[in-house]
Residue frames as qw, qx, qy, qz and C-alpha x, y, z in Angstrom:
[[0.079, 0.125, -0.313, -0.938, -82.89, 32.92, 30.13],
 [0.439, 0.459, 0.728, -0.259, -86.71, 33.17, 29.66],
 [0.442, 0.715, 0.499, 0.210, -88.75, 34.78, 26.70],
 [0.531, 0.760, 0.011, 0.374, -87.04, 37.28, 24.73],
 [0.579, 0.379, -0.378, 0.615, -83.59, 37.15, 26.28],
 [0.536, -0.685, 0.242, -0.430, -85.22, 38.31, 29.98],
 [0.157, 0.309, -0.830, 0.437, -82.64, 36.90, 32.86],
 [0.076, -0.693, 0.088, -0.712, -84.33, 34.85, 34.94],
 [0.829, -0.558, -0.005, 0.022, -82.57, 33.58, 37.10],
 [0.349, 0.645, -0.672, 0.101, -78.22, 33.67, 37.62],
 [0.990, -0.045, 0.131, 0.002, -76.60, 30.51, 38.04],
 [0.442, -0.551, 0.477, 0.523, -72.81, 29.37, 37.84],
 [0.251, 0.629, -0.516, -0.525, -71.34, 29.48, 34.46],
 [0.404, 0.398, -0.816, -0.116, -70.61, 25.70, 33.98],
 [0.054, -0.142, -0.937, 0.314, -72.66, 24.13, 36.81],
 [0.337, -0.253, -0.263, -0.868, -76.39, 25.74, 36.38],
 [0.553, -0.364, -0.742, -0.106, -77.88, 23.18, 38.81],
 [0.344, -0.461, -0.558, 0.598, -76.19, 25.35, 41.99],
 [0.144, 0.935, 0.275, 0.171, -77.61, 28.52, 42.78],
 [0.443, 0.534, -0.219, 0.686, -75.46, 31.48, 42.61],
 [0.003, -0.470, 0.447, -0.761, -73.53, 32.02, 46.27],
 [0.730, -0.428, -0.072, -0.528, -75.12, 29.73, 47.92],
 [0.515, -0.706, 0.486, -0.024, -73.39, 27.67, 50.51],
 [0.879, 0.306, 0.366, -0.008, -72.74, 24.97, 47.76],
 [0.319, 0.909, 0.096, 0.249, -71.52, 27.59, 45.46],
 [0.420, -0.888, 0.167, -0.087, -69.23, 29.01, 48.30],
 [0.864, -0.297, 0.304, 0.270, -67.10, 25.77, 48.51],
 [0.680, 0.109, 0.288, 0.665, -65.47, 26.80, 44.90],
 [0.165, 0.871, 0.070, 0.458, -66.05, 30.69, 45.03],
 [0.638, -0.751, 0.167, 0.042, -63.65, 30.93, 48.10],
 [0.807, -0.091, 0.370, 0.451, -60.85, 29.33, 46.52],
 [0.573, 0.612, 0.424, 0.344, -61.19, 30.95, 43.47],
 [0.126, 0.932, -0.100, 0.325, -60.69, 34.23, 44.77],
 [0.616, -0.694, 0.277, 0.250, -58.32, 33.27, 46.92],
 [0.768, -0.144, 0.360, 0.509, -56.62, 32.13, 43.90],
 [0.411, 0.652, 0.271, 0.577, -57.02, 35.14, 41.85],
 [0.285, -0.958, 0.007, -0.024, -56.40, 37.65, 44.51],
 [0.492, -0.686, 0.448, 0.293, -52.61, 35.93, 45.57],
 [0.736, -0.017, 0.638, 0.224, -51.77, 33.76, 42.35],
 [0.484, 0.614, 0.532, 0.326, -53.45, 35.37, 39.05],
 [0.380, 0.871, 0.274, 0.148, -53.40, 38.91, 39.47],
 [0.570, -0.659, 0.315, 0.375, -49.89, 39.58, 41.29],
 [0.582, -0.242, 0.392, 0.670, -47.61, 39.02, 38.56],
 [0.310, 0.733, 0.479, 0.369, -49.96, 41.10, 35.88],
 [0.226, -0.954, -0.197, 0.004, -50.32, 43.61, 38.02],
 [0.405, -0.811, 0.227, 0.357, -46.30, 43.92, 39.05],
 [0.616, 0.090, 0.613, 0.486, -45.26, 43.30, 35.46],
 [0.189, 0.793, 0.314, 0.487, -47.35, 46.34, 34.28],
 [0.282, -0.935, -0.210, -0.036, -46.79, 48.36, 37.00],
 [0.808, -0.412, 0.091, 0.411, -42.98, 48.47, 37.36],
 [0.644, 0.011, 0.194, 0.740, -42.12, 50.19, 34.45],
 [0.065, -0.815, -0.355, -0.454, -44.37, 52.77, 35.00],
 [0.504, -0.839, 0.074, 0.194, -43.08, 53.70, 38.55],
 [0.747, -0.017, 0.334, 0.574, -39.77, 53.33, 36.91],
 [0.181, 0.599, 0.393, 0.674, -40.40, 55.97, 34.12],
 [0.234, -0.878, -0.259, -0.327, -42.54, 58.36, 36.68],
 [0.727, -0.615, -0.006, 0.305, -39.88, 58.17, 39.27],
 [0.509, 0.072, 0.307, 0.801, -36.71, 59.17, 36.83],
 [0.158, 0.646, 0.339, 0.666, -39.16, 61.86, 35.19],
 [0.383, -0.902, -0.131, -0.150, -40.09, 63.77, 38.90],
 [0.590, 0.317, -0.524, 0.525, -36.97, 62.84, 40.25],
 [0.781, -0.498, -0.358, -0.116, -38.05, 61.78, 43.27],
 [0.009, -0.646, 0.655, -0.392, -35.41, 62.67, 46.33],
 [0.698, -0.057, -0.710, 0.074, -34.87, 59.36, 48.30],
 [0.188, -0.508, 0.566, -0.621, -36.23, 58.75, 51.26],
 [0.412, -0.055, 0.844, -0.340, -37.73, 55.79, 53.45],
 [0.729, 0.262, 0.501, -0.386, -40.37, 54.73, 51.25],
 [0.550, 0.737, -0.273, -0.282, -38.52, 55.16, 48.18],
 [0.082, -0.565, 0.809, -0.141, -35.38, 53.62, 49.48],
 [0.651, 0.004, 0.713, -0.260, -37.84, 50.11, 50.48],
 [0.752, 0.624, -0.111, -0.179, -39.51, 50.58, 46.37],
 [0.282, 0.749, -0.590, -0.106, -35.94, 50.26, 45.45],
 [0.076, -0.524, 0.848, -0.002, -34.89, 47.59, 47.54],
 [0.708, 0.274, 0.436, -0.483, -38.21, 45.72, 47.07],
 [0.831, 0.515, 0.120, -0.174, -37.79, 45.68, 43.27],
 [0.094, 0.767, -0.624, -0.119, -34.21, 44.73, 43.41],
 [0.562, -0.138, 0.673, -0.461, -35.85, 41.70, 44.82],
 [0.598, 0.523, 0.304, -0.526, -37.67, 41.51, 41.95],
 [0.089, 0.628, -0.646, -0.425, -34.97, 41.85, 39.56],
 [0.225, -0.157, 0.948, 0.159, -34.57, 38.42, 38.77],
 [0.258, 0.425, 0.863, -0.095, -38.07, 37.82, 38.23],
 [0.245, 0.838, -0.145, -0.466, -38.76, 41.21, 36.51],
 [0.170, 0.605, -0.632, -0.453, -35.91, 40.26, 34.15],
 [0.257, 0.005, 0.952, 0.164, -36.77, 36.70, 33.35],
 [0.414, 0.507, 0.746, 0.124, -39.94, 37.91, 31.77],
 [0.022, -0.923, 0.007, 0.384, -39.28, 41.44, 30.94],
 [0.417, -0.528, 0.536, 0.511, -35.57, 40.70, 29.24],
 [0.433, 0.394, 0.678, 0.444, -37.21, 39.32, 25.69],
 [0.302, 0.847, 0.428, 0.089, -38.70, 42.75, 25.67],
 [0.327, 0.497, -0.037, 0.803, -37.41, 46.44, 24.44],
 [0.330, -0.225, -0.602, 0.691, -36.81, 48.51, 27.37],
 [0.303, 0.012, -0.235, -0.923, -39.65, 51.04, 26.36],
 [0.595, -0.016, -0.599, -0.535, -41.78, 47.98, 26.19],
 [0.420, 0.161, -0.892, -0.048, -41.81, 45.95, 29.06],
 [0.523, 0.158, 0.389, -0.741, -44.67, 46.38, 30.43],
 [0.797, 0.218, -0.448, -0.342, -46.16, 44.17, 27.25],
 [0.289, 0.044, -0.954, 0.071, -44.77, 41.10, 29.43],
 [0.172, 0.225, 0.695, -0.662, -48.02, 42.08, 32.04],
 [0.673, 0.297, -0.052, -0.676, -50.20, 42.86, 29.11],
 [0.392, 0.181, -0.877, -0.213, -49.53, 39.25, 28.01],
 [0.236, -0.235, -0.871, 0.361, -51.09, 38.22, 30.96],
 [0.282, 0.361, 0.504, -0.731, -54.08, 40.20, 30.86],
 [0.410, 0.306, -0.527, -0.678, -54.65, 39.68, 27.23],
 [0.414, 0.127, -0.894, -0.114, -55.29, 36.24, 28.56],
 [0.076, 0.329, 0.668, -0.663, -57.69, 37.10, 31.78],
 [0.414, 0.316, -0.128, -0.844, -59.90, 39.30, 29.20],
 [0.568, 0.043, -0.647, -0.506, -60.45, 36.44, 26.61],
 [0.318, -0.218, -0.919, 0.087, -61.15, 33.95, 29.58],
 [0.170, 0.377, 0.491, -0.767, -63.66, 36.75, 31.38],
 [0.326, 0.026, -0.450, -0.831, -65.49, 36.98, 28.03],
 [0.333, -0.326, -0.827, -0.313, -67.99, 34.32, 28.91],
 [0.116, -0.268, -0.638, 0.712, -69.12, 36.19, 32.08],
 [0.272, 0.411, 0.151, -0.857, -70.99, 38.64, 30.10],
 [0.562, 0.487, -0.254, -0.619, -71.75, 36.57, 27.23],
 [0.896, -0.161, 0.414, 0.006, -72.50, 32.72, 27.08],
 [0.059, -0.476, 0.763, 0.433, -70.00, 30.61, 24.87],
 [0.351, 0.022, 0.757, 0.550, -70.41, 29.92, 21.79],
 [0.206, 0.826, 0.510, -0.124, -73.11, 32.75, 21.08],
 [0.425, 0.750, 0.212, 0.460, -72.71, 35.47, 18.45],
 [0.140, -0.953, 0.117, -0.242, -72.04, 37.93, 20.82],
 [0.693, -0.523, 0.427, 0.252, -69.11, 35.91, 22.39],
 [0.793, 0.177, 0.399, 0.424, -67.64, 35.32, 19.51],
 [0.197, 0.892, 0.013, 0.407, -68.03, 39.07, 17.92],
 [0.478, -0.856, 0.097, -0.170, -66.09, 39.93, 21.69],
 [0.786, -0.353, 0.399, 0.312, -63.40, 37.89, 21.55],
 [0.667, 0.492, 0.319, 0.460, -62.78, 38.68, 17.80],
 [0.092, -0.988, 0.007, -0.125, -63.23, 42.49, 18.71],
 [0.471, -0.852, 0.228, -0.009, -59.93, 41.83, 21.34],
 [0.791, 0.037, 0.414, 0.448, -58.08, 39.74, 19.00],
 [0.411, 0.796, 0.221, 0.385, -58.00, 42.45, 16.88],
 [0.186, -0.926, 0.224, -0.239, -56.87, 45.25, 19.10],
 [0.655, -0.578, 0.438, 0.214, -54.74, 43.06, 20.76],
 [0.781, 0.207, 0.323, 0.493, -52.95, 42.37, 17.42],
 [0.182, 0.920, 0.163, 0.308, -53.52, 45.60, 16.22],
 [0.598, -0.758, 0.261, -0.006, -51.46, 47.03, 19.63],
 [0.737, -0.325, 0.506, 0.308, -48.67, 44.49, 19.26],
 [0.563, 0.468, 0.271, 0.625, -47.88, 45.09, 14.95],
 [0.245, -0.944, -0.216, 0.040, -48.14, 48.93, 16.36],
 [0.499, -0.825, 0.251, -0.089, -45.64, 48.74, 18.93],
 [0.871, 0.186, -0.427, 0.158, -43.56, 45.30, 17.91],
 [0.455, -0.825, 0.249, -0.223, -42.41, 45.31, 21.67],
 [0.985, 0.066, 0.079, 0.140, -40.21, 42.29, 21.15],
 [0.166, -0.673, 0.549, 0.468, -36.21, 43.03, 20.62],
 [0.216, -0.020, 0.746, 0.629, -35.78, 40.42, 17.93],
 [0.533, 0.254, -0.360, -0.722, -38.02, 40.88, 14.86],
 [0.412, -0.050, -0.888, -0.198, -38.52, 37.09, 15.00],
 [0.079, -0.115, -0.866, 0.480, -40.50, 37.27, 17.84],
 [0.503, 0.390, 0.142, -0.758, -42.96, 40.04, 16.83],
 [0.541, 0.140, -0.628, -0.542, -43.32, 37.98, 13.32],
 [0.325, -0.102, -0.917, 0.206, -44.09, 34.56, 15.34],
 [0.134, 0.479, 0.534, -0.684, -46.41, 36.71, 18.04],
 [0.375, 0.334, -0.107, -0.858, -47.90, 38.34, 15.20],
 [0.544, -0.189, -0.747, -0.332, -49.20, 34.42, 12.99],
 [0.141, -0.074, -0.868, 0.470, -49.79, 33.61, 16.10],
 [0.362, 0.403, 0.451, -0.709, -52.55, 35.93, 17.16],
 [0.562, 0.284, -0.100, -0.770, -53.91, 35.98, 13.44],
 [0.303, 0.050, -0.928, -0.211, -53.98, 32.20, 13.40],
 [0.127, -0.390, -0.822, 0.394, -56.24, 32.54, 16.48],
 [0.147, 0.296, -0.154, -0.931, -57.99, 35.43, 14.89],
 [0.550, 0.245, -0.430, -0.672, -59.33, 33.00, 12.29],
 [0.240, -0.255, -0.936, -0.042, -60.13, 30.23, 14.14],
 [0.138, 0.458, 0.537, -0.695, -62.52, 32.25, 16.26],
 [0.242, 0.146, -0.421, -0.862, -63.79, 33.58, 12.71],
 [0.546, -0.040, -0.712, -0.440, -64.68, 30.50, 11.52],
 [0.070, -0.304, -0.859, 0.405, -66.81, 29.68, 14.92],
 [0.355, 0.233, 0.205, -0.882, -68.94, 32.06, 13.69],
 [0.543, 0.149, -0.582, -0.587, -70.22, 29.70, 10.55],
 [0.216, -0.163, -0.938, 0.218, -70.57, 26.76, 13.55],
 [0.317, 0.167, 0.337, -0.871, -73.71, 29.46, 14.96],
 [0.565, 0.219, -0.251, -0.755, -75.25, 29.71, 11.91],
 [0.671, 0.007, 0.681, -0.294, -77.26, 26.96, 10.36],
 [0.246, 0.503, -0.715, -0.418, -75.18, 25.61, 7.43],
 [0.770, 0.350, -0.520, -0.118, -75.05, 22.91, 5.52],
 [0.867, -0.401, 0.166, 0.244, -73.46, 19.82, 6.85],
 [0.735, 0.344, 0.027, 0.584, -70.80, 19.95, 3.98],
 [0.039, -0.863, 0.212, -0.456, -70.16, 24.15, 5.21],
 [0.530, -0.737, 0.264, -0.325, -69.54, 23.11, 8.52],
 [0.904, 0.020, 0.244, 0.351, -67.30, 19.82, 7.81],
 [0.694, 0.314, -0.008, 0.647, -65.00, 22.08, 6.16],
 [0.439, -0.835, 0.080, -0.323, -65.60, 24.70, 8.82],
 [0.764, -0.608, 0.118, -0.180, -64.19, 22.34, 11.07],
 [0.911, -0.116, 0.117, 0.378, -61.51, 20.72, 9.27],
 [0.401, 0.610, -0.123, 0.672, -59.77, 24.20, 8.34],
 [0.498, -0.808, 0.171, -0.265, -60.04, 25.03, 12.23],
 [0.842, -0.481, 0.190, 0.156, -58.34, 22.08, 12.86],
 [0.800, 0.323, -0.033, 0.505, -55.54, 22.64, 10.48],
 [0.235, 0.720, -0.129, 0.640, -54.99, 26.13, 11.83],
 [0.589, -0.755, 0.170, -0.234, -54.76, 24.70, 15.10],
 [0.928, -0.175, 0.188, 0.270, -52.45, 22.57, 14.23],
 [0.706, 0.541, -0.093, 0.448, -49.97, 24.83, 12.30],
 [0.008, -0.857, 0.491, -0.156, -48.18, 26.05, 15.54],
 [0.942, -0.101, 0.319, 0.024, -47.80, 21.96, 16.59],
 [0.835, 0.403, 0.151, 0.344, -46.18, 21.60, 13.18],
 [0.181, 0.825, -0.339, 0.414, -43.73, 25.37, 13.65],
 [0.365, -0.756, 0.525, -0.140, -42.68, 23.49, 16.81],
 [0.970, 0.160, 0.182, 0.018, -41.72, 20.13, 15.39],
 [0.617, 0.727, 0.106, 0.284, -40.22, 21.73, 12.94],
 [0.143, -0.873, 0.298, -0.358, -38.49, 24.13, 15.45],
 [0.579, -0.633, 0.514, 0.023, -37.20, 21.46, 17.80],
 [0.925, 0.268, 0.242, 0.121, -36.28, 19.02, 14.75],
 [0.396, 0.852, -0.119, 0.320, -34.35, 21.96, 13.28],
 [0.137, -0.854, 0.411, -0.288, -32.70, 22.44, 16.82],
 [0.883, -0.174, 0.425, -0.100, -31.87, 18.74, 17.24],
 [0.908, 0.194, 0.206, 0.310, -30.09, 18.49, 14.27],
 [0.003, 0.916, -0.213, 0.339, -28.10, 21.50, 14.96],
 [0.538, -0.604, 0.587, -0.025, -26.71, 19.70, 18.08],
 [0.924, 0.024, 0.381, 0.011, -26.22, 16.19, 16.66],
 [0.644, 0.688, 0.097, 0.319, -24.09, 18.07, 13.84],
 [0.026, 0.854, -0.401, 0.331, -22.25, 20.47, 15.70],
 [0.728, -0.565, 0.344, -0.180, -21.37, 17.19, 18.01],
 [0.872, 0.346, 0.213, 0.273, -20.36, 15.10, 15.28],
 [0.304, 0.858, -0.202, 0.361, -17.71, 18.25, 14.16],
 [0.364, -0.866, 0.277, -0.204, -16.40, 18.00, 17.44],
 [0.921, -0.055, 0.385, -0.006, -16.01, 14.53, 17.85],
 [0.852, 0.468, 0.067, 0.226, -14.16, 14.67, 14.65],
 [0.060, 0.895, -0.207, 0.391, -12.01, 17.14, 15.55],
 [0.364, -0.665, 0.578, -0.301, -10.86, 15.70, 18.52],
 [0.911, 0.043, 0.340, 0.231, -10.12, 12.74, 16.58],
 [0.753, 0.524, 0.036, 0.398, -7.85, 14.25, 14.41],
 [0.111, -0.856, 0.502, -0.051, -5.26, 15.97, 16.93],
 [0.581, 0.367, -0.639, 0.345, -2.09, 14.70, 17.39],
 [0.759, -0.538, -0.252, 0.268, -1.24, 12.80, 20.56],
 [0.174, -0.948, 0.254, 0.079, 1.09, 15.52, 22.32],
 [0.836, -0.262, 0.413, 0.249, 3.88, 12.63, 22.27],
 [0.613, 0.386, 0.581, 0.372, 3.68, 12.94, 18.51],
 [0.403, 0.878, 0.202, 0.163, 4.23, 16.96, 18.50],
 [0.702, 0.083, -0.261, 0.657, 7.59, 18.39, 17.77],
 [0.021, -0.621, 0.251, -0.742, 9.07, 19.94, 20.30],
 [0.646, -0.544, 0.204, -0.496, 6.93, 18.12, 23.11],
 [0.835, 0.189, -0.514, 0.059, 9.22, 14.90, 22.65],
 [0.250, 0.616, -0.452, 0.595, 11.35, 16.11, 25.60],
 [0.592, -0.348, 0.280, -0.671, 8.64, 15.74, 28.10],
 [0.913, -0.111, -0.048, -0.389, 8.00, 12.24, 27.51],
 [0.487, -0.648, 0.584, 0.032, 10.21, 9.05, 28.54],
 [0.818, 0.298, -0.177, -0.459, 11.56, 6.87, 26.09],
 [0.931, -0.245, 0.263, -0.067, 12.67, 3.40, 26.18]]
């Protein structure tokens, strides 16, 4: 960037020393798209798309024929994998398992257009936290209700740490910006603490319901010892 915000020059994101596309450059822009062409955008893409062809297909009623017949047998294929990330959602909804996965390309493409940790990144990401929350309290695409409530702190816990990155721009106080930082870090830490809490709860669930058992199957009678089964056994 030169005098009043004139480009001039592009450069990678994180390495500014290579130039952009140059054979340097090349070694990790090859990969990259290789991974984002077969790896990243495949399962967005057939996670949003599916229940649209799904929906558009029932509504024309389509007559089967050779290409339909392959769709079909293609995304029977699929099934399994379709339902493992699809199955948490309402059948109206499950498309939201591909917007999960693009909600999460968007916030990580934000620095292309806008360096990190500049006003305008921050305002951009905050913008799509929004909508994306907005969208998702909307729609609550989730079957249980616990899940939208849990997806929903979620995003506005990350809502307001991105807030408060706006007060790290400015030029505060030390004291502002010490307690800037230490209320980020608590609101990063309060899903840490919901899963503690979560597997601690489900740990002593088992360890209790084992104990019950255990007890239980200490307090039958030996068969020997019920009447009626005396018959079976030999006795001296």
């Amino acid at each position: 960037m030169g005098e009043r915000g004139r480009i001039l020059k592009t450069v990678p994101l994180y390495s500014g020393d290579l130039s952009y596309m140059s054979d340097d450059h090349l070694k990790y822009v090859i990969p990259a798209v290789i991974c984002l062409a077969f790896i990243v955008l495949p399962p967005p893409i057939i996670l949003l798309s599916e229940p649209f062809l799904v929906r558009i297909n029932g509504a024309l009623n389509i007559r089967r024929n050779a290409v339909t017949y392959a769709l079909h047998r293609l995304r029977m294929k699929l099934k399994p994998f379709l339902d493992s990330f699809q199955g948490c959602f309402k059948d109206n909804h499950r498309c939201f398992a591909g917007l999960f996965f693009l909600y999460r390309i968007l916030i990580v493409l934000t620095p292309i257009y806008f360096p990190e940790g500049t006003f305008w990144n921050i305002t951009m990401k905050e913008t799509l936290l929004f909508l994306i929350l907005l969208l998702h309290c909307l729609c609550a695409p989730f079957q249980q209700k616990s899940f939208n409530h849990l997806t929903s702190f979620l995003l506005i816990d990350l809502l307001l740490i991105n807030m408060l990155q706006l007060a790290l721009v400015r030029e505060w106080y030390d004291s502002t910006i010490m307690a800037t930082t230490v209320l980020q870090f608590v609101l990063m830490s309060l899903p840490l603490v919901y899963l503690l809490g979560y597997i601690g709860l489900y740990c002593k669930k088992y360890f209790v319901q084992n104990k019950l058992e255990s007890v239980d199957e200490c307090d039958e009678l030996p068969a020997r010892l019920i009447p009626g089964s005396m018959e079976s056994y030999d006795t001296f």
